[in-house]
N, C-alpha and C positions, 0 to 999 in steps of 0.2 A: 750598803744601807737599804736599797729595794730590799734587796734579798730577804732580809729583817724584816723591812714591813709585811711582805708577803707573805713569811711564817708566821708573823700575827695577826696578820688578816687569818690565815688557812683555821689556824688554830680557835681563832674564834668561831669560824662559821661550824666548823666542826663541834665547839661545844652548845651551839645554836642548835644543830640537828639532833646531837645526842639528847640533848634538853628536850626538842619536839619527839624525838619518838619516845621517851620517857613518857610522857603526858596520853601520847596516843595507845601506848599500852598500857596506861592508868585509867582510861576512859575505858576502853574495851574491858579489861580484865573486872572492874567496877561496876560494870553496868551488866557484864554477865553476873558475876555474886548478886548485884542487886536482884537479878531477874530470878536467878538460885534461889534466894531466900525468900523471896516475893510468892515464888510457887511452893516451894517446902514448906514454909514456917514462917505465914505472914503474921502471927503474934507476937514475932521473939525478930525484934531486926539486928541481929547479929553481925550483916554486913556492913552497917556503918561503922562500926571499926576500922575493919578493911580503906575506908574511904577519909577515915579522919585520920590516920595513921600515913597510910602511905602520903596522903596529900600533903603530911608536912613533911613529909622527905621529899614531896614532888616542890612544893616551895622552895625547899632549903638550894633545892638545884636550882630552883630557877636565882632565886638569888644568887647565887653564886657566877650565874652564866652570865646574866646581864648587870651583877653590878659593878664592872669594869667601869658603867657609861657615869659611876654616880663619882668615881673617883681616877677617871683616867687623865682628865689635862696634871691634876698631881704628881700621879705617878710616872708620865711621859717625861715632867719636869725631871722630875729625881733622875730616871733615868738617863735623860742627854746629862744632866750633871756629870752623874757619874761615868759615862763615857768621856766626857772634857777632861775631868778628875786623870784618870789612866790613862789619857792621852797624852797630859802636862808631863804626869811619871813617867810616861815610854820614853819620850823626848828629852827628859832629863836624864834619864837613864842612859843612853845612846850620846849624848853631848861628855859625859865624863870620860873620862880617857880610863 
């Protein structure tokens, strides 16, 4: 059972990082365009696109990273459930002759 938590520990921290460096090459890669366009062609601001667009794919991950916290006593439940569940069946399983 450690075992198990500690893959979903790993695995979160993991999609935490991925999530931050995502943001940190949204900042950088955004704020160069912004400076791009700011010197080329400050009439026409073209890279906000660039910043409205990727930001909601930079959302959609962040949701996705941290909304474990909005719904995880639920889904822990289900889970040990369903481990009880297939436990009951192993053991019945193994009592039949």
């Amino acid at each position: 059972m450690d075992e198990i938590l500690y893959r979903r520990a790993k695995a979160r921290v993991e999609e935490r990082l991925g999530f931050y460096r995502h943001a940190t090459i949204y900042v950088v890669v955004n704020l160069f365009l912004l400076g791009l366009n700011w010197f080329r062609s400050p009439d026409h601001w073209w890279a906000i696109w660039s910043v409205l667009g990727w930001g909601i794919g930079l959302a959609s991950h962040g949701i996705h990273v941290f909304s474990y916290r909005w719904g995880s006593a639920r889904k822990e439940e289900m889970i040990r459930r369903e481990m009880e569940r297939e436990a009951r069946e192993r053991a019945s399983r193994q009592a039949q002759p």
